[in-house]
N, C-alpha and C positions, 0 to 999 in steps of 0.2 A: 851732782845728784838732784838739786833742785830746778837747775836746767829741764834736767828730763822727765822730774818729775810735772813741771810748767809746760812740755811739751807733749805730755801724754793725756793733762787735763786740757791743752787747745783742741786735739786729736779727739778726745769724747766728746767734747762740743760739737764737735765737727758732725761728729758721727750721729750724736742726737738729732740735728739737723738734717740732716740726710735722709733720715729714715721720717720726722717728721714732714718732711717737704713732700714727701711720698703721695701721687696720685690718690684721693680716696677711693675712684673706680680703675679698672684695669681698662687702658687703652684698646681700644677695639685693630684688630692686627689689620683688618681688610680697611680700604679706603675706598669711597668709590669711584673714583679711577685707576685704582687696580682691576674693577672688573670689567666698567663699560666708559666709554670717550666719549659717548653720549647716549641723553641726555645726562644734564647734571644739574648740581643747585642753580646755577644762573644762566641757565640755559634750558629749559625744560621742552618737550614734546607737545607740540599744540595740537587740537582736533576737534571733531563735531562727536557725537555720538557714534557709530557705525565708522569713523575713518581708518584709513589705517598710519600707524606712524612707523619712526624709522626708529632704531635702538643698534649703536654702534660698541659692541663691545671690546678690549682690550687686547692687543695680540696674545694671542693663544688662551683664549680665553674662550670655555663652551659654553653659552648659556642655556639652562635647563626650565628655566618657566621665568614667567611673568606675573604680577599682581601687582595692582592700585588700590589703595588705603586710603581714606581720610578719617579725620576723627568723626564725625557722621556722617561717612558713605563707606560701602563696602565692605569686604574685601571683594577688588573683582578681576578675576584671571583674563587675562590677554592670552587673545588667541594668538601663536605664532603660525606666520601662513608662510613662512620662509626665509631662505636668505638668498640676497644676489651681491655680490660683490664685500661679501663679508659683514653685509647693512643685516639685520634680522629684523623681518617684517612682522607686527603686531598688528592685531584689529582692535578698537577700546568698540567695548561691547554696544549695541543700540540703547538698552535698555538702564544705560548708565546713569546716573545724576550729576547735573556740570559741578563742578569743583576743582582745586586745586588737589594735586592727591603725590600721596608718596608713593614713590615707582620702587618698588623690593622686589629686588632680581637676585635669583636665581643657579650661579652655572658649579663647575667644577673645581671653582677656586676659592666658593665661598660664597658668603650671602651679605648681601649690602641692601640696606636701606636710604631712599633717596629724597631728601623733603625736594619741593620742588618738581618731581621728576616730570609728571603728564599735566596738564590746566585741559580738562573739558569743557570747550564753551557750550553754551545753551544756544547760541548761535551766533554768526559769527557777528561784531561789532562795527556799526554804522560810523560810530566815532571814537578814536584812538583815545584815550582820555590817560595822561600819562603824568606819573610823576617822576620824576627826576630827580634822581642822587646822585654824588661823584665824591670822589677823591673821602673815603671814609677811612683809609688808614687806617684801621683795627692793628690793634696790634696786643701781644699778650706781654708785653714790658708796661710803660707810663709815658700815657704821650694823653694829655689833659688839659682842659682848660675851665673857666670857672662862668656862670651866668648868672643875672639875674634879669627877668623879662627883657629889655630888648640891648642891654649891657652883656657884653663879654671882655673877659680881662685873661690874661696867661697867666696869672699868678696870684696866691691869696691876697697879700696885700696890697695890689690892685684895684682888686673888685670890690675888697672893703671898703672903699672909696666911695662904692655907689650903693651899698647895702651891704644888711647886716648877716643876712640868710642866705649866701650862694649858695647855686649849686653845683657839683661837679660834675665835667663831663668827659668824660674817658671815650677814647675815639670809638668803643663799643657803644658804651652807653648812649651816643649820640646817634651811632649806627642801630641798633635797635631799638630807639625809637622812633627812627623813621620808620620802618620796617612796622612796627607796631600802631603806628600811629596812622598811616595811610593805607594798613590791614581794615581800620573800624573805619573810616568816612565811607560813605555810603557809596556805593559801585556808580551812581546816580552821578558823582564828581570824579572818582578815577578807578580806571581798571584794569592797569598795570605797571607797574611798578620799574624803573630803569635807576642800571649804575651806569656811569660812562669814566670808569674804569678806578684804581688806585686805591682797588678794595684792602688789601694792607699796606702796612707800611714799609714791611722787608720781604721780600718774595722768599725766601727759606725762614719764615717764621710759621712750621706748620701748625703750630695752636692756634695763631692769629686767623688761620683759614679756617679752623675750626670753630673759632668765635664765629667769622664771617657766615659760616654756616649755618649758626646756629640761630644769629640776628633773622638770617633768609628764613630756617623756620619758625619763628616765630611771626612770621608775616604771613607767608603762602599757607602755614595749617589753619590759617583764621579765614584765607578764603582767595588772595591777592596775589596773582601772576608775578613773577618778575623774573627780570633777564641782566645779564651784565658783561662791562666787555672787561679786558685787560689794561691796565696802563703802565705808565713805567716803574712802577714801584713793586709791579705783580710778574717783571722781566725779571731775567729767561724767568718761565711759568715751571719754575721745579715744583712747587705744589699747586699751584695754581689751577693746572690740566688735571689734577687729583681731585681738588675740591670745589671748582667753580663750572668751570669749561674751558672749549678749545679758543685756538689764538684769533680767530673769525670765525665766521658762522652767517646764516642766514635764518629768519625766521619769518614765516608766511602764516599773516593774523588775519582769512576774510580777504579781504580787497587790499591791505596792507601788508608791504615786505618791509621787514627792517632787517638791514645790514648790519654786522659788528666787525667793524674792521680792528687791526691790533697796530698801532702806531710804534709797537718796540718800546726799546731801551731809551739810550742814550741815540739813538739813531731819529727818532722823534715824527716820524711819518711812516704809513706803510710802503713795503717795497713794492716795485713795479708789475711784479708779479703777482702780488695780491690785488692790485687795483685792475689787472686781466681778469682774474676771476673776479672783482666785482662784477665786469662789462657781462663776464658770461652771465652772470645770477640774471643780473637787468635785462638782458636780452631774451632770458629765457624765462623771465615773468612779467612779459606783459600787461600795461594798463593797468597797474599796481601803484599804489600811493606811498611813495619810498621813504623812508627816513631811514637815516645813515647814524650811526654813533662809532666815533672814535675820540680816542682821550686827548690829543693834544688839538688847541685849538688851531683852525686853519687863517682865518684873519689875527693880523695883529694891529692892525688900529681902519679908522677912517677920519676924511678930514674933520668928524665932527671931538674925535679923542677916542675912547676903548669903547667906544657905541657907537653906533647910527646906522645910516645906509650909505650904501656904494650900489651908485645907477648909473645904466647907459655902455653896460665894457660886454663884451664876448671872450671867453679865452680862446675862441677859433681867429680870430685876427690876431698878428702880430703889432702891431701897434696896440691895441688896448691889452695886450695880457702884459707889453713891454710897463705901458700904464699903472696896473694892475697891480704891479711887481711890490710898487709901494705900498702896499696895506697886506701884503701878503706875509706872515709869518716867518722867519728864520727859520724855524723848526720844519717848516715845511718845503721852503725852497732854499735854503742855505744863506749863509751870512754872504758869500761870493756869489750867491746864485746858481752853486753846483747842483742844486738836485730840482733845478725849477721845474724842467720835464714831468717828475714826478707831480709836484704841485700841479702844474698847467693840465695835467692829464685829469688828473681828480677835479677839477672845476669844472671839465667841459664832459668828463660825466654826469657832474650836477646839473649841469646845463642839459644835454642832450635826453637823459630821461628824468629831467623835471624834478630833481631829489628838493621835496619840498621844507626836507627838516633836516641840520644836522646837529647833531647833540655831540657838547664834547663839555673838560672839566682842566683841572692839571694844572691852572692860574691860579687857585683859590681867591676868585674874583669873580663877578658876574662880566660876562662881556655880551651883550647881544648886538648882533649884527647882521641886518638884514641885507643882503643882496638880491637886485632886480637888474637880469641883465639884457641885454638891448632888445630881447622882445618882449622885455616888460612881465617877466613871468616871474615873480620872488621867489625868494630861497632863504628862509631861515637860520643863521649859523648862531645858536644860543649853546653861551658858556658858561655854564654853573660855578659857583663859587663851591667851596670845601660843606660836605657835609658833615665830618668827622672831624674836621684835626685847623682851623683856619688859625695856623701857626705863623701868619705874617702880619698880619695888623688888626688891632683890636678894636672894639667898639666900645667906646672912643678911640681912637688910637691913642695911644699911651706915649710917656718923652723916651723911651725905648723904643717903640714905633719910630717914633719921628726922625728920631737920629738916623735911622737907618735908609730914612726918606720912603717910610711906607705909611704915607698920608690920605689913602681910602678906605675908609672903615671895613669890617667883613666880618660874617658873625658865622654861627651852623646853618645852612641855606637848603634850600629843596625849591622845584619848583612845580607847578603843573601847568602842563601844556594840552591843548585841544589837536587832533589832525583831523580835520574830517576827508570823507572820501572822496569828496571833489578836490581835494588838497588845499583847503585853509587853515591855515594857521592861526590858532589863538591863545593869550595867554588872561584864564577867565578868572584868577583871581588878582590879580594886579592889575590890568589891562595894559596900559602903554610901559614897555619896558627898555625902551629908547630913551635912556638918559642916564648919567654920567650914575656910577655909585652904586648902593644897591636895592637890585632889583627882585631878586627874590624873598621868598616865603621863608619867615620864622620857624620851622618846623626841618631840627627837634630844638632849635634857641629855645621857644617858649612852649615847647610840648617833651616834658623829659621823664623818660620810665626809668629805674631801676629796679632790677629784680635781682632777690636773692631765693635761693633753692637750697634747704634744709635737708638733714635726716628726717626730721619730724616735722616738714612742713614748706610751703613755701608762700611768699609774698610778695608783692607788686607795687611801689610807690611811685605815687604821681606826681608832677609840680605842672600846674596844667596854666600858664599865664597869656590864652588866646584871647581872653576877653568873652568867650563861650564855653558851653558846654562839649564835650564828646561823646558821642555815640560810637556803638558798634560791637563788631565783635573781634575779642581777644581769646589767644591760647596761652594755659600756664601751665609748666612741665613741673606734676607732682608727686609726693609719693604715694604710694599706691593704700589706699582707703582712706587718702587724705577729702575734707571737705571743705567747704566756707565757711567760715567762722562770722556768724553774720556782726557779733558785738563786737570785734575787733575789723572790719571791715565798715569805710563810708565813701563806697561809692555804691551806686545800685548797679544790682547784678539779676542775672538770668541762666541759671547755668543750664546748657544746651542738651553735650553728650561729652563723656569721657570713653578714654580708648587708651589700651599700651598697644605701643606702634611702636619694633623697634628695637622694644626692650625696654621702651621707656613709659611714664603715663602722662597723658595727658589730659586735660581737661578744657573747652569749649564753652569759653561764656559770653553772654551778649552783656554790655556792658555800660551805664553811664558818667564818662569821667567830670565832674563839675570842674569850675575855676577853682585855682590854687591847690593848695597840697590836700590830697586823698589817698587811702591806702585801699588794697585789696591782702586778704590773709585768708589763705588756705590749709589746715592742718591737718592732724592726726587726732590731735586732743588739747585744751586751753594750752597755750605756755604758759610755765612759771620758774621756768632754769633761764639764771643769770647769764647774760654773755661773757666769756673768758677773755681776759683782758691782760696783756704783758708790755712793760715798757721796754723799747729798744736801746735808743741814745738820742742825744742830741748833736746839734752841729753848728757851732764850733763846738767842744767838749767844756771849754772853759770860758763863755761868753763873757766880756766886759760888758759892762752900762749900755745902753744903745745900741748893743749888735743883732743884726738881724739873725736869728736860729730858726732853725728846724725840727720837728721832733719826730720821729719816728716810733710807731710801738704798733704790735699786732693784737687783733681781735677775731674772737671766732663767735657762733649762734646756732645751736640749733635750729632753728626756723630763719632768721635773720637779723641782719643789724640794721636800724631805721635813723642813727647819727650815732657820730662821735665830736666831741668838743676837749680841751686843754682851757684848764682854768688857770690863772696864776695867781699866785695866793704870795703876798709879802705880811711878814711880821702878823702873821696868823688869818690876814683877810684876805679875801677875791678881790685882786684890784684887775684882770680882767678876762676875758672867756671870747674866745677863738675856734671858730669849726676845722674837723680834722675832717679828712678823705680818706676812699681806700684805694689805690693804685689797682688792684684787680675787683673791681665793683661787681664782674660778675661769680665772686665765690664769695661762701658764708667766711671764709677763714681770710681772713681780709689782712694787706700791710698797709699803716695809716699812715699819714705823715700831717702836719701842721706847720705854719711858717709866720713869724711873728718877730715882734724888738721886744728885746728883754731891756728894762730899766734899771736894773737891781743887781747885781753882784752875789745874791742872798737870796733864794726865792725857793720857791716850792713849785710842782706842776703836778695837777690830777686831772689825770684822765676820764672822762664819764662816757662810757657807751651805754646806748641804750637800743632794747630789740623793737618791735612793733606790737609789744604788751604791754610793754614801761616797764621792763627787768631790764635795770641795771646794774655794770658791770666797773670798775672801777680799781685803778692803780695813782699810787703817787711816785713823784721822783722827786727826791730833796738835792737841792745847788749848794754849796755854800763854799766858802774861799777856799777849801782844804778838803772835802768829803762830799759824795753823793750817796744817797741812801734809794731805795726804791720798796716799794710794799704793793698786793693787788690784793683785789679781791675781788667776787670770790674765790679762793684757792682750787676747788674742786673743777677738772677737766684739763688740766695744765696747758703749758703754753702749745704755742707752732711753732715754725723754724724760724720764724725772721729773729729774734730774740737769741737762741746758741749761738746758732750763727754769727750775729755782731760781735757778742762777747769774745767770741773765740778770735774773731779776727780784730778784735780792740785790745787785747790783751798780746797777742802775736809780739806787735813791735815794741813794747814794752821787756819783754821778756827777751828778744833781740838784743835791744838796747844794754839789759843788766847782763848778758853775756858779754857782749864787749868788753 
């Protein structure tokens, strides 16, 4: 009897958790690649006022109208002037204002809203001005790393090394800060925004596309184009073609074509058939300034190491492609040389229509390398290091690092790149990026957003370690008559125009981020409710002296959480205080963890959350040789799931055990 009655009380735990873990909004049923194949978040429709664009929708799919949104422009119906080949032809009206706008269609299977969808330029652009992201890895599980200005470490006890105050960055949180961050710099330095692919981390993680989405609008509704291709982490594209785009594409900016080719899986180059229809695109857009983006890089080294130039070769001669062969990537002609064809084809397109730029990622390393081949005409092959996830070696590298002989540092990277339309190549914030190590831009290392989104409110924390100020303009998704809180807010602000788009609201402020940490708080009404605060467990259960633990415990906020910490308190004092994280940074209901060496056999640990009013929320867990005790407060709002959840499954084997 006491068996069952031990397994009817894991079973309500169980159950409590289940229903606590529950969505707080209901999943929207439509995707928008259930209705249209294009446009999509990372692939959007380009145009002048008066053009017309293309709109591909989904098989068997009717579509019944068009409109473009922005949060100040619009609403403005697209004219549908037909279809040919299953393409449905729109006109964006003359008298439109340029923006980045969300495309809401329309048909018989349902209604989607599209951030991203149309970019209306004001005319077409003289100079490409681009920034570059890659390999962001979003993902909706814990894939994190820890910063402090130009320090990255994997793990807390790490980066404690180099400071007291990290901060975390969750392969989102580092994705929308890029997305956030090169939304506000002024169009004046860049004016569109590029992934060159490995936008998550599991290709059937469709929440993480959903993050990815959500990063994307948080960028384009503040003003800022952007496009993106696939990599091998977003193979086969089961949601991928849902939420991003298709596996290639072309896009024609003005005098500029960019290609997006799809490199595959594990196969690591595209097939020969997709490299025919690059020829067709090139052949059939003439006297166009090309740049190519695909994810895996095409060089792998030159004499001078993972940089330099390689001058003087053609791949239309057999001797210099035989040459060649040596700096040419595995991945792209084979460890035997079986898929060289493929490789040697793709060069002597570069070659043949002049592809002045190619952008790739998938190293998580900068590699640039420039090719100039025997008529002396260069070619760009620059390779972003990881903007979300630089999971191989640290800055510094660490004796983890080094063990594993990963001895060049790498931090969260971004770059910006110049094209102009004569096809020069420049890179205007570094300049010479020809040499060993790296070479890209800080950005989100030392420009990091996190945003939490309330019932009663929402907030925006900055850690802004550029050495300057930020301008611009930001978009925050709030609740609906929520405002800005100017006493709890210090950065300056301007707020623009609000708009529900969607379903959702949002808000358009121009904005200036100072150095160091600054908040923005947007509400409903002052906060004064405490954040709820529950301890999980730790790990090991039963630490000795000197063993490294973990601790886990969740927290939730009305408006948001702005830190958590773990004190450890022996024989009644703080002997010492440790920052906690939250694994999903973009919900208020957060799971935290902490990782630290216990000294003591005997201890105490309390928890202190605190929101972005200074309500705090706090628990304790008592250790000792025989007993653990745990207490919170405030009581009032009870726990989330991470908490039943553990118990019930820490109690499990126990309860196993006393059946035997």
């Amino acid at each position: 009897m006491a068996v069952k009655r031990a397994i009817a009380i894991i079973l309500a735990l169980l159950a409590v958790a289940a229903v606590l873990s529950a969505p707080v909004k209901a999943e929207t049923a439509v995707t928008p690649g259930d209705i249209i194949l294009r446009p999509l978040p990372g692939v959007p429709a380009i145009g002048l006022p008066g053009d017309t664009i293309e709109v591909q929708p989904a098989e068997g799919v009717s579509i019944q109208g068009l409109q473009i949104v922005s949060i100040l422009h619009g609403p403005y119906d697209l004219q549908i002037l037909g279809t040919e080949n299953g393409i449905v032809k729109a006109k964006i009206p003359e008298d439109i204002a340029p923006d980045v706008y969300f495309l809401v269609v329309k048909s018989d299977k349902g209604e989607v809203t599209i951030p991203n969808g149309v970019w209306v330029m004001k005319e077409a652009p003289e100079v490409l001005k681009i920034a570059q992201g890659s390999d962001f890895h979003v993902t909706s599980g814990s894939k994190m790393g820890f910063v402090c200005g130009e320090y990255f470490q994997k793990s807390i006890p790490e980066i404690l090394k180099y400071c007291d105050d990290p901060i975390p960055m969750h392969s989102y949180t580092a994705t929308d800060s890029f997305m956030t961050y090169y939304a506000m710099v002024d169009s004046g330095e860049v004016n569109l925004m590029i992934s060159t692919g490995d936008d998550v981390d599991t290709n059937g993680d469709k929440k993480g596309y959903q993050l990815f989405d959500l990063a994307i609008l948080h960028g384009t509704a503040a003003g800022m184009p952007f496009i993106s291709i696939k990599g091998n982490h977003d193979h086969p594209p089961t949601y991928y073609s849902k939420y991003v785009g298709p596996r290639y594409f072309y896009e024609v900016i003005g005098n500029f074509l960019i290609i997006g080719l799809d490199s595959r899986g594990e196969e690591r180059h595209p097939e020969m058939e997709q490299l025919q229809w690059m020829e067709d695109v090139l052949k059939s857009h003439p006297n166009k300034t090309v740049i190519v983006l695909v994810h895996h890089p095409f060089w792998y080294k030159t004499d001078e190491g993972k940089y330099g130039t390689i001058k003087g070769y053609t791949a239309f001669d057999d001797n210099d492609w035989n040459a060649l062969l040596k700096y040419v990537s595995w991945d792209w002609a084979g460890k035997e040389g079986q898929y060289q064809d493929i490789a040697r084809y793709f060069l002597q397109l570069v070659e043949k229509y002049n592809v002045r730029l190619v952008l790739a990622g998938h190293i998580h390393h900068d590699k640039p390398i420039l090719y100039i081949d025997k008529d002396g005409n260069e070619h760009w092959f620059y390779t972003l290091t990881t903007t979300g996830a630089p999971d191989k070696t640290s800055n510094p590298p660490s004796k983890a690092d080094l063990s594993h002989g990963y001895d060049v540092p790498s931090w969260y990277g971004s770059q910006v790149i110049y094209v102009y339309s004569n096809g020069t190549v420049a890179f205007p914030e570094v300049g010479d990026v020809l040499h060993p190590g790296i070479s890209s831009l800080p950005v989100p290392q030392e420009f990091v957003v996190l945003r939490q989104n309330g019932e009663d409110g929402s907030a925006v924390h900055f850690f802004n370690d550029l050495g300057k100020s930020v301008s611009g303009p930001i978009v925050v998704e709030i609740p609906e008559g929520a405002k800005v809180d100017p006493d709890a807010t210090t950065i300056t602000y301007k707020v623009i125009a609000e708009r529900e788009i969607g379903g959702n609201y949002y808000m358009l402020l121009n904005v200036t981020v100072p150095e160091g940490e600054s908040q923005l708080v947007v509400v409903k009404e002052k906060d004064t409710q405490k954040p709820s605060v529950e301890f999980g467990y730790i790990s090991p259960r039963k630490p000795k002296p000197g063993t490294l633990v973990k601790v886990f415990f969740d927290a939730s906020d009305n408006v948001g959480i702005k830190s958590a910490k773990v004190e450890v308190i022996e024989n009644g004092k703080v002997v010492a205080t440790y920052p906690a994280f939250s694994t999903n940074p973009w919900d208020v209901k957060g799971n935290y963890f902490s990782q630290f060496t216990i000294n003591s056999s005997e201890f105490t640990l309390r928890v202190v959350v605190e929101d972005f009013y200074g309500n705090k929320g706090e628990t304790t867990y008592e250790h000792t040789a025989s007993t653990t005790t745990t207490t919170s407060t405030p009581s009032e709002g009870g726990g989330i799931c991470g908490p039943a959840a553990l118990v019930a499954m820490a109690l499990l084997p126990a309860f196993l055990r006393r059946r035997k």
